[in-house]
Structure formats: structure tokens, C-alpha cells
C-alpha positions as CSV (number, residue, x, y, z in Angstrom):
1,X,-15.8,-24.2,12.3
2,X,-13.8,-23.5,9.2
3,X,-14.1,-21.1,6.6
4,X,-12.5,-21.4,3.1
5,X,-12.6,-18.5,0.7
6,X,-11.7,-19.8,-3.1
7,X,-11.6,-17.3,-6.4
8,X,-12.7,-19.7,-9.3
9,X,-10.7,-19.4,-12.5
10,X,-8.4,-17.2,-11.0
11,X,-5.3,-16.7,-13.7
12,X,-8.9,-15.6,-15.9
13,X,-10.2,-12.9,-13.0
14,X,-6.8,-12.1,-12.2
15,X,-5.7,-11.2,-16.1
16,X,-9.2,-9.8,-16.8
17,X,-8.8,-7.2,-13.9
18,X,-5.2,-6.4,-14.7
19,X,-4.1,-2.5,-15.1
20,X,-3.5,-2.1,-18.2
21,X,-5.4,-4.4,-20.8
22,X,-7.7,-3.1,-23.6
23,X,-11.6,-3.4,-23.6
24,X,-11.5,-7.4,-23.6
25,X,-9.6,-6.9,-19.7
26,X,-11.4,-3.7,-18.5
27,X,-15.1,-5.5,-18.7
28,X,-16.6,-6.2,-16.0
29,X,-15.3,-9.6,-14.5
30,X,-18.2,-11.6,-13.2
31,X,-17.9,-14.9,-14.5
32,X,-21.5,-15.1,-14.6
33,X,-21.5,-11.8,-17.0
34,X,-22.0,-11.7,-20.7
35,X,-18.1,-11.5,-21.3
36,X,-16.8,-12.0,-25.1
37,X,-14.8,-15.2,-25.7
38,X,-11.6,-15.1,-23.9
39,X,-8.9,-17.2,-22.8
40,X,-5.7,-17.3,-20.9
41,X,-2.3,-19.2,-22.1
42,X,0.9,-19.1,-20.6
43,X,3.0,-17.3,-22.7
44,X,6.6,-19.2,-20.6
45,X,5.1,-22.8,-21.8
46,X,6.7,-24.7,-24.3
47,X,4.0,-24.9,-26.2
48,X,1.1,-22.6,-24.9
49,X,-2.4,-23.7,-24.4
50,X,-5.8,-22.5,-22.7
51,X,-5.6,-22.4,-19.0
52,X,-9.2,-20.8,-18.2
53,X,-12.2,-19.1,-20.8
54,X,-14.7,-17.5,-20.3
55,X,-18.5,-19.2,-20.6
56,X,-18.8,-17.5,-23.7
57,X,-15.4,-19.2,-25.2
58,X,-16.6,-22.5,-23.9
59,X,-20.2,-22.6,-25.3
60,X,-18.3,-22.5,-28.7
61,X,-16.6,-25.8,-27.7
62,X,-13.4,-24.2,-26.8
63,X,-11.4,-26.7,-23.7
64,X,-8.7,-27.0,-21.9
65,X,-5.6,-27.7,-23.2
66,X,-6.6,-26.9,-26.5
67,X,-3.8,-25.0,-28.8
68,X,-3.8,-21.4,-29.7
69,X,-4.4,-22.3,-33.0
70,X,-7.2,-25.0,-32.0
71,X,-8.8,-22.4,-30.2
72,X,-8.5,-19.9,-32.8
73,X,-10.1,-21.9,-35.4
74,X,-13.4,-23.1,-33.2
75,X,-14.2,-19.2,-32.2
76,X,-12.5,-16.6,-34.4
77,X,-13.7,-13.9,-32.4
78,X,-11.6,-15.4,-29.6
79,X,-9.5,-13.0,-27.3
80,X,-6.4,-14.3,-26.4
81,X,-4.7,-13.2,-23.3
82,X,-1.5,-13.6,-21.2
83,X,-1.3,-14.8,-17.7
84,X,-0.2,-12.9,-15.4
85,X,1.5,-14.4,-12.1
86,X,1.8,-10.4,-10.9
87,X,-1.5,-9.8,-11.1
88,X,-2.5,-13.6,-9.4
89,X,-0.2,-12.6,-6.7
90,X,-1.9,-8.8,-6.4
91,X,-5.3,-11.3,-6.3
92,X,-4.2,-13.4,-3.7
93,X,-3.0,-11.1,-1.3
94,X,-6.1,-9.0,-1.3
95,X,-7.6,-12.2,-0.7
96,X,-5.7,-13.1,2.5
97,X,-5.8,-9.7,3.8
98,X,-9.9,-10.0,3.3
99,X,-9.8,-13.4,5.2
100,X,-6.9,-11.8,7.8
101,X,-10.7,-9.7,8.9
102,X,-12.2,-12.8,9.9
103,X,-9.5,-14.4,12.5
104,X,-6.0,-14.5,12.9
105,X,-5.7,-17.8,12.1
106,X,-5.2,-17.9,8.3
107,X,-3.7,-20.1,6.0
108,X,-2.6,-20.2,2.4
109,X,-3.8,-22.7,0.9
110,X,-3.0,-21.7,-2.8
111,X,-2.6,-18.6,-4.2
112,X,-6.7,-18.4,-4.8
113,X,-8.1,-20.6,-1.9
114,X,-7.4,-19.2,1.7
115,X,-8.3,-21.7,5.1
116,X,-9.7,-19.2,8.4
117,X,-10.0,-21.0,11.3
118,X,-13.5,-19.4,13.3
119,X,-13.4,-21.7,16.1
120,X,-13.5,-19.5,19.2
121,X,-15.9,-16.9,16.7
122,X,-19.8,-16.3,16.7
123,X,-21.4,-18.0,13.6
124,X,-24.0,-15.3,13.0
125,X,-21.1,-12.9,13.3
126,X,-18.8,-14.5,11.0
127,X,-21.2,-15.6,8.3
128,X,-22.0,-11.5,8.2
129,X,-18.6,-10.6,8.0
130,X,-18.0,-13.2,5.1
131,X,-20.7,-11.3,3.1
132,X,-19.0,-8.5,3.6
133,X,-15.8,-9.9,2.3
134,X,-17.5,-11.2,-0.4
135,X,-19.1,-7.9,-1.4
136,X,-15.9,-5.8,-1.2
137,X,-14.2,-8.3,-3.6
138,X,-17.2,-7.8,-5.8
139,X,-15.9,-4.3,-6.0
140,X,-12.7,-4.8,-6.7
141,X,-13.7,-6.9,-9.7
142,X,-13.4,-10.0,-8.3
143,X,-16.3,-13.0,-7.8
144,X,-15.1,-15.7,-5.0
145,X,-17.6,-18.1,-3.4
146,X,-17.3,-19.4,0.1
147,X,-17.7,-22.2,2.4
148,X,-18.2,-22.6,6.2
149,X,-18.5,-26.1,7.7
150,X,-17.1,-28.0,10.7
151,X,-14.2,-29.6,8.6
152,X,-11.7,-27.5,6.9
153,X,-12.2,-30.4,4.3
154,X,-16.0,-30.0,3.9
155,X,-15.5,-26.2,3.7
156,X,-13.2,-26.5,1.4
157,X,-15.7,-28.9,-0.7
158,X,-17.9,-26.5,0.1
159,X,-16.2,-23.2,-1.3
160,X,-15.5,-25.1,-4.9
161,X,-19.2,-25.8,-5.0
162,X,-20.2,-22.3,-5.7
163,X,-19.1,-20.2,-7.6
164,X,-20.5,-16.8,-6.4
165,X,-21.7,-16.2,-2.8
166,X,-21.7,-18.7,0.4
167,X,-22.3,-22.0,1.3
168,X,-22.7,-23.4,4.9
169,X,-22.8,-26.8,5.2
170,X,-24.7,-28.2,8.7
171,X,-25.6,-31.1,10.6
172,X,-29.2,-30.3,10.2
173,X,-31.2,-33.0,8.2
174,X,-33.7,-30.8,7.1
175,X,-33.4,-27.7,4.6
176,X,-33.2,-24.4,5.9
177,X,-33.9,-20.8,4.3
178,X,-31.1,-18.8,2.9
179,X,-29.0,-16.5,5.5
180,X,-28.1,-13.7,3.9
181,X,-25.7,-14.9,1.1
182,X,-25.8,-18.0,2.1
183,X,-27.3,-21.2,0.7
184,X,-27.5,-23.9,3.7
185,X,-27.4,-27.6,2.8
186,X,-27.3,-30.6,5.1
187,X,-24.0,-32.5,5.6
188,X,-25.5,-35.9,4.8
189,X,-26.6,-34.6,1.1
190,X,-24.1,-32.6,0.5
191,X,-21.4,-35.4,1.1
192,X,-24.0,-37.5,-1.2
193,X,-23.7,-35.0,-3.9
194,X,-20.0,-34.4,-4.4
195,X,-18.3,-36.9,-6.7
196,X,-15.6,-38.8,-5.1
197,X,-12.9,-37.5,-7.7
198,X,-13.6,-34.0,-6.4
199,X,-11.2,-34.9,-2.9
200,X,-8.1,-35.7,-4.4
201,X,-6.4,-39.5,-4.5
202,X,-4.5,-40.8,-6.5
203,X,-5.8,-42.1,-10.2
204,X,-5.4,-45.4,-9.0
205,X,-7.2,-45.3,-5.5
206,X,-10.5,-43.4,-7.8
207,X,-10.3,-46.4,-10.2
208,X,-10.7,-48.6,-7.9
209,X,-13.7,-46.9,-5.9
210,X,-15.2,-46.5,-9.2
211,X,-14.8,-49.9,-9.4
212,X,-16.4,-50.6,-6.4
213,X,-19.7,-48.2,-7.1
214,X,-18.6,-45.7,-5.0
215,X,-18.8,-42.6,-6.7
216,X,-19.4,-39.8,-4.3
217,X,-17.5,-38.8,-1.0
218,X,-20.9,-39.6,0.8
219,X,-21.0,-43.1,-0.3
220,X,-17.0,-43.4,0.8
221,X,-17.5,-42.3,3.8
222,X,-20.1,-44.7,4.6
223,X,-17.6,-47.8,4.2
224,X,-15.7,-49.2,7.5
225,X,-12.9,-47.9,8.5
226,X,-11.4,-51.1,9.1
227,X,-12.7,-52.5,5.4
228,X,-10.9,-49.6,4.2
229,X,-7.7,-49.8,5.5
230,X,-7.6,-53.4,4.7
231,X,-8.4,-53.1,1.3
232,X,-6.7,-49.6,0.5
233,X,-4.1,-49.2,2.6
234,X,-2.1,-46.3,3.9
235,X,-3.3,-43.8,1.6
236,X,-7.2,-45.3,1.5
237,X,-7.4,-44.9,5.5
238,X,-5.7,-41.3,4.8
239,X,-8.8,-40.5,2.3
240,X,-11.7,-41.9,4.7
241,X,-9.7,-39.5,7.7
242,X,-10.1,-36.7,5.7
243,X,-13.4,-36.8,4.4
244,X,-14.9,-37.7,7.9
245,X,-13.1,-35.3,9.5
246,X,-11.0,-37.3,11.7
247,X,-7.8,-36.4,10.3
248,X,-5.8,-33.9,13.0
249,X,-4.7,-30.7,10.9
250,X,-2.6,-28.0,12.0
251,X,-3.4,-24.9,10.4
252,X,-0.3,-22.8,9.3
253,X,-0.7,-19.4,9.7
254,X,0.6,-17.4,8.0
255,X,1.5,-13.6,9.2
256,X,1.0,-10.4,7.5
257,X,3.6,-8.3,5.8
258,X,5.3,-5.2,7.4
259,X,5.0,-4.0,4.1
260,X,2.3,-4.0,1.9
261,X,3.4,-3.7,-1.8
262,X,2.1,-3.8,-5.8
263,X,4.4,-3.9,-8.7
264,X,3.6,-4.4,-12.1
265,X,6.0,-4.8,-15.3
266,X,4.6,-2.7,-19.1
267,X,4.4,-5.5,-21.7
268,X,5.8,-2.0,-23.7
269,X,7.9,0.4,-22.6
270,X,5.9,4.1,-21.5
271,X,7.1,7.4,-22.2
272,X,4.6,9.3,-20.7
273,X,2.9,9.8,-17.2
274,X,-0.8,9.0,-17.7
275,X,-0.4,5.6,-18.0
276,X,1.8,5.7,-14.3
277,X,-1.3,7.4,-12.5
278,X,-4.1,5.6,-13.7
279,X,-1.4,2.5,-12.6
280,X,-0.8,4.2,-9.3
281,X,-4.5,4.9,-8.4
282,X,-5.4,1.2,-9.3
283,X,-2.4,0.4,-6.9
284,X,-3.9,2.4,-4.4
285,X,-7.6,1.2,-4.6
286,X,-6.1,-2.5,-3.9
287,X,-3.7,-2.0,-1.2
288,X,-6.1,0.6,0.8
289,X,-9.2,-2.2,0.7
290,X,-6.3,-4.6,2.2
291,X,-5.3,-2.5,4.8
292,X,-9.3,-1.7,5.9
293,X,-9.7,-5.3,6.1
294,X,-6.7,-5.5,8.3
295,X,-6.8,-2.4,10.2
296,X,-3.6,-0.9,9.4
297,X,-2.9,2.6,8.1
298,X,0.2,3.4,5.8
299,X,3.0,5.7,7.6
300,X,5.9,5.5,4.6
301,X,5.1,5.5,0.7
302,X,7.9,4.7,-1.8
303,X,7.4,4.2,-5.4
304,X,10.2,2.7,-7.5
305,X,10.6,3.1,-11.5
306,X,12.2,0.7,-13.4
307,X,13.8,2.2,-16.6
308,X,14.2,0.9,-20.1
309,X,18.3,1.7,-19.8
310,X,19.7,4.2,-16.8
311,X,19.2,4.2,-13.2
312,X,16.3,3.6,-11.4
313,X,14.0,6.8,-10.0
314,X,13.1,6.5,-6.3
315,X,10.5,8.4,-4.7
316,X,10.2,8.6,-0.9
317,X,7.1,10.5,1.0
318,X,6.7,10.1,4.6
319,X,3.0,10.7,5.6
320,X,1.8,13.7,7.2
321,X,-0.3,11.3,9.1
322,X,-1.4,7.7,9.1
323,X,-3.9,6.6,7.1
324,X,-5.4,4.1,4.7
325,X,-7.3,6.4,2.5
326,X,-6.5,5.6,-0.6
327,X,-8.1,8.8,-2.4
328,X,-5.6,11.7,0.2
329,X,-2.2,8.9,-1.0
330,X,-3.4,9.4,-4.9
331,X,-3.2,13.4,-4.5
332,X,0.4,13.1,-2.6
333,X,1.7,10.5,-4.4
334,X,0.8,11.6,-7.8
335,X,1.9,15.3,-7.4
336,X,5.2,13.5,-6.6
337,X,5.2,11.5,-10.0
338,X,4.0,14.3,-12.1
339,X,7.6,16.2,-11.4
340,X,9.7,12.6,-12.8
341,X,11.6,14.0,-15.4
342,X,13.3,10.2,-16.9
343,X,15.7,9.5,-19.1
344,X,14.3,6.6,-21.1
345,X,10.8,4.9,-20.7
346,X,9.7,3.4,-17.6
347,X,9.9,-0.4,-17.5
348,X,8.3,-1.2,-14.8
349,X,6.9,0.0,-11.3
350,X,6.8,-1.0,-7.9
351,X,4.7,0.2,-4.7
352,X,5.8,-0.1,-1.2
353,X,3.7,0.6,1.7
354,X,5.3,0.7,5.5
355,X,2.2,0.3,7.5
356,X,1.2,0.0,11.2
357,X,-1.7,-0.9,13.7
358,X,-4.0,1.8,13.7
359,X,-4.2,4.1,16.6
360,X,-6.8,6.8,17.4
361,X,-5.5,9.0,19.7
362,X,-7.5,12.2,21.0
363,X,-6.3,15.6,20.7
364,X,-5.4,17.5,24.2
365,X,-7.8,20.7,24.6
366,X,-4.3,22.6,23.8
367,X,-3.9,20.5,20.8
368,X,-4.2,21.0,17.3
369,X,-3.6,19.5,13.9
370,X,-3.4,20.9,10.4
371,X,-7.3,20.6,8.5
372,X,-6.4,18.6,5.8
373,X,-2.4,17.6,6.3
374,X,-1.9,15.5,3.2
375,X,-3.4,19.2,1.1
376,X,-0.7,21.5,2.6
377,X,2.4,17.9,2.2
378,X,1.0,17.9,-1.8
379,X,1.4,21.7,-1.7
380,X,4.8,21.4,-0.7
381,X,5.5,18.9,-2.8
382,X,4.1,21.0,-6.2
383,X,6.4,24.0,-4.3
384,X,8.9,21.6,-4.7
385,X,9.2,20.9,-8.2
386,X,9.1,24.4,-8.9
387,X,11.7,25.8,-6.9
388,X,13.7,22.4,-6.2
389,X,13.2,20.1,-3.3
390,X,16.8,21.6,-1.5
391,X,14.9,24.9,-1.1
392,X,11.7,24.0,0.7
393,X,11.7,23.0,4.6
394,X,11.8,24.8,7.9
395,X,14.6,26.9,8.9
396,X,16.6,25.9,11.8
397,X,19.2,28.1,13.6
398,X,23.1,26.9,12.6
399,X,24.8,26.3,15.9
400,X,28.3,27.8,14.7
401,X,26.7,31.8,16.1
402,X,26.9,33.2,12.1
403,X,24.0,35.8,11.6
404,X,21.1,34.8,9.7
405,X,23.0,31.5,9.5
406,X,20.3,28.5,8.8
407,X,19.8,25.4,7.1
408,X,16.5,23.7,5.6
409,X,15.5,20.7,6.8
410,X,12.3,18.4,6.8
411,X,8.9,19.1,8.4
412,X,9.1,17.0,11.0
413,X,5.4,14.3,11.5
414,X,4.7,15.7,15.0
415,X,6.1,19.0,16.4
416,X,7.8,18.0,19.6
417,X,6.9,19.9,23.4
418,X,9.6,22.7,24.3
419,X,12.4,21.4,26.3
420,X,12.2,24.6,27.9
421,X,9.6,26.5,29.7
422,X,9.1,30.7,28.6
423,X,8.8,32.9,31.5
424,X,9.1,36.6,32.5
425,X,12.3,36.3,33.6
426,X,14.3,34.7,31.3
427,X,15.7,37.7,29.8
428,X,16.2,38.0,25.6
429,X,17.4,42.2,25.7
430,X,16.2,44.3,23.3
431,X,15.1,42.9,19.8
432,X,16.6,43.9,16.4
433,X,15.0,44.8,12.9
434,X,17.4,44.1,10.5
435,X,17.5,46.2,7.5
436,X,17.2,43.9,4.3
437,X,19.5,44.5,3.2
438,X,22.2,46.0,5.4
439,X,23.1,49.7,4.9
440,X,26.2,50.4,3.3
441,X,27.7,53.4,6.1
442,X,30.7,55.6,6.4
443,X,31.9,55.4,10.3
444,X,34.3,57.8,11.4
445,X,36.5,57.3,14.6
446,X,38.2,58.8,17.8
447,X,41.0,56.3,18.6
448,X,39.7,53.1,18.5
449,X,35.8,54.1,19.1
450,X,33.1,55.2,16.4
451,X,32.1,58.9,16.7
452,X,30.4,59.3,13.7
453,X,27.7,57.2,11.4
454,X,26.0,57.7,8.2
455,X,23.7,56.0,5.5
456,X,20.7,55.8,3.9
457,X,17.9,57.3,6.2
458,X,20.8,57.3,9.3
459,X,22.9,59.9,10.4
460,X,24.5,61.6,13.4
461,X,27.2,61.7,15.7
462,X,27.9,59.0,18.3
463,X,26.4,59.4,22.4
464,X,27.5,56.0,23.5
465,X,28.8,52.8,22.2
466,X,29.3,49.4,23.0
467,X,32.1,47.5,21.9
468,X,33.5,45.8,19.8
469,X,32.6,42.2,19.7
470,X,34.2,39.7,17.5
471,X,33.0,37.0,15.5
472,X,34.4,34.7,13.2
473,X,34.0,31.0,12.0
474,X,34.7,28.2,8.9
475,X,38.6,29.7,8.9
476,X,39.7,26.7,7.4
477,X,37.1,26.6,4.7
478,X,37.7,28.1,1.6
479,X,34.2,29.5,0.7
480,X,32.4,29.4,4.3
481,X,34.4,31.6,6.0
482,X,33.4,34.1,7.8
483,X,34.7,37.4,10.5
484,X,32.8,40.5,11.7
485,X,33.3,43.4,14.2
486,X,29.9,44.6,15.8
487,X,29.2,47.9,17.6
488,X,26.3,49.3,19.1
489,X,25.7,52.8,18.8
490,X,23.4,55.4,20.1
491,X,23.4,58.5,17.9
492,X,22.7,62.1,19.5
493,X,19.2,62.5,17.4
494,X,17.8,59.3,19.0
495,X,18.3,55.2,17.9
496,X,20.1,52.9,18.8
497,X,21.4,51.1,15.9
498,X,24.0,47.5,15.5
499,X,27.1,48.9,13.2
500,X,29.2,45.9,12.0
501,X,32.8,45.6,9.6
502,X,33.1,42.3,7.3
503,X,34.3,41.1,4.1
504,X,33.2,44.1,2.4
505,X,33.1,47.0,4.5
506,X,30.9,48.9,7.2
507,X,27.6,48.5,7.4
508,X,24.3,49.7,9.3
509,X,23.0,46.0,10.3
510,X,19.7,47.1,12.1
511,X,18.0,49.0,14.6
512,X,17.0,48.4,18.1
């Protein structure tokens, strides 16, 4: 059993749900809807004529082919849009992806007709599942009719037959009730009822069978094989193997993308940042539904601005976690864009998705994970254009021993287990509290030992001391270097305090 899933008119659906048109695009798209007189031209033809309408344009005797200005002058309310192989492209893979639900084995047919092989899959099961695809492309502004059948040639019949909903086409001679979405119809009247011209053939193979009386793939396939061949040839035998379902076809599949992307170029330039998030959420709505339907969650988000003149902007976001909600990659993503600050108007833009299989995994009863993760990344990230994206991280410990020397680095996705086990008796000594900041002293000493310290809040003279230690690094840096003496003193009135000699002088450090 074979599936084909076909979007009819599709440079009109795809244009008419595009990102950024005015009312005439942002109707809804049903093609069965009261929609104003519209048409599509390709604006890269030599001379540019209608492609698709709408029902409205065509009731006022609008066709294809016609001229702009033929068009023009038998509607003059007539709408006249652009196609737009981006957004035909954006249509098409939401399409596959949807079909990519059903089986594995898909093929592209065109860029609005996908081929699912079900064999191996429970009819009842599938035929849901098809409603369900057909429903989610309903909300995503698309209609797209289906056809199941036992030849991927009769389901392909089948799926340009109707234009909304499902059609499943049986050997039963008898009519059945409707399943769901689905219209049944019998093999044997449905071949009768589709016009021969409606298979494909050559113009002078179809003149002939017209010739002949036969006008309908029913009445074709009715003729002897034999008669056929004799009579038609190569290609004639090729025709009757296809409509009967003897031809032996090899579907190619065709495999998903590691990445799933949406790009889109401004027919004008924009100089502002509304228009980039109501772009970005409509991004988002798409590529989430197609990564549902294909069980994959998004680990890696990068969005790429195009400008008028300058270099590009690149931003990067890895994911707190994995996931295909396309609501929590809005909030990150656009707190992200808000803080562009570009140097001419953006051009054009471009987003990437790295995705993978999704994985639940449990939580150990040790375990736990941040409430909402993608809340406290888009926090960081509004910390970040506030303060600078240099200055926000975790701190980690330089390894060259300089006190209070640190860098910043990323958060890292998963916190990995301590390479080291804590026990009693590991031994740290006695912790510090450093004084921020350190105490400006005046040491006085016997030989080469402190005997007496004060500053603010500390003075007395010296019981014991330990020392010195010496510390130095970066000597052959000009800025980074660094040297220090440490002692550690106990005073006669009680402390024990961490007296240390730089750059500028002797200080009180901390206290034990």
C-alpha cells in the first residue's frame, strides 16, 4: 500500500502563507475560502504570466498563462503576487517531514507531492495518522489532499483527485461509508472516471487513444497487453505497466537533514527588529511541527543576518536542553536578537537548527535539573547584553597558583560527576576570609622576621610566624606579571592573620 500526499496549487499556498506579505498573503489559505482575486507570476520570466489564482480570480475568467496586463484588465481588483521558490521549498519540507511520520520510506516526488511506502504498516493505523497529517498542515496554513491505494500510480491519481482531505481507493466493488477523512471509492470506477490525459504520455500517444475512444485510464487498461505493445510500442506497453500496476518501482528515499533550517530574503531592506521576530517566531512554528513529526529535538540554534553592506551578524546559542518546543526557542532566541546592534539594514536571514533523536532519560533519585532551563539561559542572555557577553559565565580556578586568579567560561549543558571523592580525611587546613579589599599595613621586623603589624581594625605585636613563601608568575609578560611574599602571623591579642608584600606594598590579605 502506498500513500501520496500532494499540496494543490502550491507556488499560490506557498506565497499566500509567506512571512511577510500584506493582508492579500496573511488570509487564511484554504483554497476552498472566500479569498480575493489573486495570482502568482514569476517575476525571473521573460515575460511573466499567471502561474496559479485563486477561485475568486478565475470565476472572473482570469487563466493560465494570461499576461499581467491581460489579467489586469478582466479583474481590476486583481492581487498580483510574486512566487516564491523560498517559501515552496519551506512548504515542501514541512511536507516531507509530515510524511517522514508515516514510514521511513519516503520519496520526493516533486517539491509538493511526496510517495510513502506503508507496506509492512496497519491500514487503520495509517489512514489515522494521515488525518492527522492532514490536520496539522491545516494549521500551518496549508490544505493538501491525500491518496492511499495499492499502486503508487493509483495513489498518486488518487491524491490529485481531491483537493482537501483523503481518498482511499479499494478493490471493493461496492461503495463504502466514509473513514474518518476519507472518501472510499472502488478501483474499477475510479480507473473509469479519470481521463486518460491525467497519467502522463506523450501528446502523440493521447492523440492517438483519443482516436481510438479511449478516453479514461479505466478503458486503457482494459486493452491487451499484447494489442498494446503492437500497436504502441515501447512507450504504449510502458503506459499500460503503469496504470495496471505491473510496472516494478523502486522507491528512492530520501533521508532527513542533520540540520533543519528556514531562510528567507526582505523584498526591502529592514532597519528595525520587529519585523526579525515576528520572522523568527514564524520560523520557529514551522521547523518545531517538522521536528514533532519526526521526533527530533533541536540541541544547537544559529541564526545568520545578511546585511545590506558590512559583515554578516552570527548568533550562536547552545541549548540548555533538547527540545522541540517552539514557544521556550522564541524566548531564547529572540532575547538574543533584541541585543543586534547592525550597521546597515538586514538583508536577509537564515535559521539553522542542529537536531537529534529524542531521548527521555530519567533523573537518578540524587538528580536534579534546573525548573525551567531555557528561563534562567534567556536570563543570562538579557545579563549579557547589559554587562557584555565576556563578563557572564562560571569562574574556574587559573592553574598558574595566582590568588583570586580566574577566568569565565561557558555554563557547561550537563554538570559532569567529581573525578574525586570528598572524605574526612583529605585534609584542606584552616580556611581564609579575605578582606575585600586587602588592608593596607605597616609591618615592622627583627632581622628577617615580622614582629610587629598594623591596619585598619588589626594591631599587635607578633607570637609566631610562618614563613615566607614565595610566589611569582607571567615574568615574561609585560602586563600579567606577577610576585608576592606571604606570612602568616599570630598576633599576641589573638588571630591569626595571612600578611603578604607585592607590587605595591604590605598588606593584611585575610584572617584565618
Amino acid at each position: 500500500m502506498y500513500a501520496v500526499f500532494q499540496i494543490p496549487r502550491l507556488a499560490l499556498q506557498a506565497v499566500l502563507r509567506a512571512p511577510d506579505l500584506s493582508a492579500a498573503g496573511g488570509a487564511a489559505t484554504s483554497l476552498q475560502s472566500d479569498l480575493p482575486p489573486v495570482v502568482v507570476v514569476d517575476p525571473q520570466a521573460r515575460k511573466p504570466a499567471v502561474l496559479e489564482m485563486t477561485k475568486a480570480a478565475e470565476r472572473e475568467g482570469v487563466l493560465i498563462g494570461l499576461s499581467v496586463p491581460q489579467a489586469l484588465a478582466r479583474c481590476s481588483e486583481l492581487s498580483v503576487l510574486h512566487r516564491s521558490l523560498q517559501a515552496e521549498k519551506s512548504v515542501g519540507e514541512l511536507l516531507f517531514s509530515m510524511a517522514y511520520s508515516l514510514s521511513p520510506r519516503v520519496e520526493r516526488d516533486s517539491c509538493g507531492e511526496v510517495l510513502v511506502d506503508l507496506r509492512g504498516t496497519k491500514q487503520a493505523k495509517s489512514l489515522k495518522r494521515c488525518e492527522e497529517i492532514l490536520t496539522e498542515l491545516a494549521e500551518a496554513r496549508l490544505q493538501a489532499g491525500v491518496g492511499v491505494a495499492e499502486s503508487c500510480v493509483v495513489a498518486a491519481l488518487a491524491s490529485r483527485a481531491t483537493v482537501a482531505g483523503g481518498l482511499l481507493v479499494g478493490g471493493e466493488e461496492r461503495e463504502l461509508p466514509p473513514i474518518g477523512m476519507f472518501r472510499y471509492a472502488p478501483l474499477e470506477r475510479f480507473m473509469d472516471d479519470m481521463p486518460i490525459r491525467n497519467v502522463g504520455g506523450s501528446d502523440a500517444l493521447l492523440d492517438v487513444l483519443q482516436k481510438w475512444g479511449v478516453h479514461t485510464v479505466g478503458a486503457f487498461s482494459k486493452l491487451k497487453r499484447s494489442a498494446v505493445g503492437a500497436r504502441l510500442g515501447v512507450e504504449g506497453l510502458a503506459l499500460w505497466d503503469r496504470v495496471t500496476g505491473r510496472e516494478r518501482r523502486i522507491v528512492a528515499v530520501a533521508e532527513l537533514p542533520p540540520e533543519f533550517e528556514e531562510s528567507w530574503e526582505f523584498e526591502y531592506d529592514v532597519d528595525s527588529v520587529d519585523p526579525l521576530l515576528f520572522l523568527l517566531n514564524r520560523f520557529l512554528d514551522t521547523l518545531s511541527a517538522r521536528m514533532r513529526a519526526t521526533c527530533k529535538v533541536a540541541t544547537f540554534a544559529r541564526v545568520e543576518l545578511r546585511l545590506a553592506y558590512g559583515s554578516p551578524i552570527v548568533l550562536e546559542q547552545k541549548l540548555p536542553e533538547p527540545t522541540s518546543d517552539g514557544k521556550a526557542l522564541f524566548a531564547l532566541l529572540s532575547a538574543r536578537l533584541e541585543q543586534v546592534e547592525a550597521e546597515s539594514p538586514v538583508a536577509s536571514m537564515r535559521l539553522v537548527l542542529q537536531t537529534q533523536d529524542f531521548r527521555e532519560r530519567q533523573l537518578g533519585i540524587f538528580e536534579s535539573s534546573l525548573k525551567n532551563p531555557y528561563r534562567f539561559t534567556q536570563t543570562l542572555s538579557q545579563i549579557a547584553g547589559i554587562v557584555g557577553e565576556d563578563r557572564v559565565g562560571r569562574p574556574v580556578l587559573e592553574k598558574d597558583g595566582r590568588p583570586d586568579g580566574f577566568r569565565l567560561e561557558e555554563l557547561p549543558a550537563a554538570v559532569p560527576p567529581l573525578g574525586e571523592e570528598l572524605s574526612a580525611a583529605r585534609l584542606f587546613g584552616m580556611p581564609l576570609r579575605r578582606f575585600r579589599p586587602s588592608r593596607p599595613a605597616a609591618i615592622e621586623f627583627q632581622g628577617r622576621a615580622p614582629i610587629w603589624v598594623q591596619c585598619e581594625g588589626v594591631s599587635g605585636f607578633v607570637k609566631a610566624a610562618r614563613g615566607p613563601w614565595m610566589h611569582s608568575g607571567h615574568w615574561w609578560e609585560d602586563k600579567g606579571r606577577w610576585n608576592r611574599v606571604e606570612w602568616d602571623v599570630e598576633l599576641n591579642k589573638g588571630g591569626l592573620y595571612r600578611i603578604v608584600k607585592d607590587e605595591i606594598g604590605w598588606n593584611v590579605e585575610g584572617e584565618y
